[in-house]
Residue, then its C-alpha position, 0 to 999 in steps of 0.5 A: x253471381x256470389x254474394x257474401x250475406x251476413x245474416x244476423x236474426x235477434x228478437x231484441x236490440x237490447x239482448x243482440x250482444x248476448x242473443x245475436x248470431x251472425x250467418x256469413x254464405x256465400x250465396x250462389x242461390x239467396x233463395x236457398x240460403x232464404x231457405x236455410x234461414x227459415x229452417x234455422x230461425x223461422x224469421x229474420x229480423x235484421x238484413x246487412x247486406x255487402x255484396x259486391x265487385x269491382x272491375x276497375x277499367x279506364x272509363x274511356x275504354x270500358x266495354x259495355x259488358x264490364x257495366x253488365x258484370x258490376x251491375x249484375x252482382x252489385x245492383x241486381x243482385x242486391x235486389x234478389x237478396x232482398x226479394x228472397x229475404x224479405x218473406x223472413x223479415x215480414x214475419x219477424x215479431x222484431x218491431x224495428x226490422x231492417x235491411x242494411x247496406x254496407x258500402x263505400x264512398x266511391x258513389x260521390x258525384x265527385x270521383x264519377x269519373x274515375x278509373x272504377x266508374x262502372x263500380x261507382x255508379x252501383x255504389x251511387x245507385x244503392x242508396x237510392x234503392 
């Protein structure tokens, strides 16, 4: 599983133009990048998250295995970033902490039955996670 995670820790909203850095990995293992991030910075202050695949398929057709790739890396893979980072954002000082999720439209109820309904669901799922 690879996420891409751009991380960018700042103390104040008001100062993040000239004080923020963002930190793009590629994270086979978001505990050692976790780890990284600790050493670096002590804290983080702000997660955004966009990992993700897209195995697009005829829905009729795809095989259970092609909704365990997509889930894999896009759900659960989500909530291992999270849970590896999350230490980081409670130590923070930062007062307004947050996780964000970058997505697409493709969750709508509208459009579940597309060609790329396996990718559909994950993106229907995040928001409620």
């Amino acid at each position: 599983m690879e996420l891409n995670i751009k991380i960018v820790p700042f103390q104040s909203i008001m100062q993040a133009w000239t004080r923020a850095r963002q930190e793009t990995l590629t994270a086979t293992y978001p505990k050692a990048a976790a780890i990284y991030i600790r050493e670096q910075f002590g804290s983080l202050d702000i997660l955004v998250y966009n990992g993700g695949i897209n195995r697009s398929s005829d829905p009729n057709a795809t095989l259970r295995d092609t909704y365990r790739a997509v889930f894999e890396t896009n759900v659960f893979g989500v909530v291992v970033v999270i849970d590896a980072f999350l230490p980081l954002l409670r130590a923070s000082k930062y007062s307004d902490r947050r996780i964000g999720d970058v997505t697409s439209g493709l969750g709508q109820i509208g459009i579940a039955y597309s060609p790329t309904s396996e990718y559909n669901a994950k993106i229907w799922e995040l928001p409620a996670y």
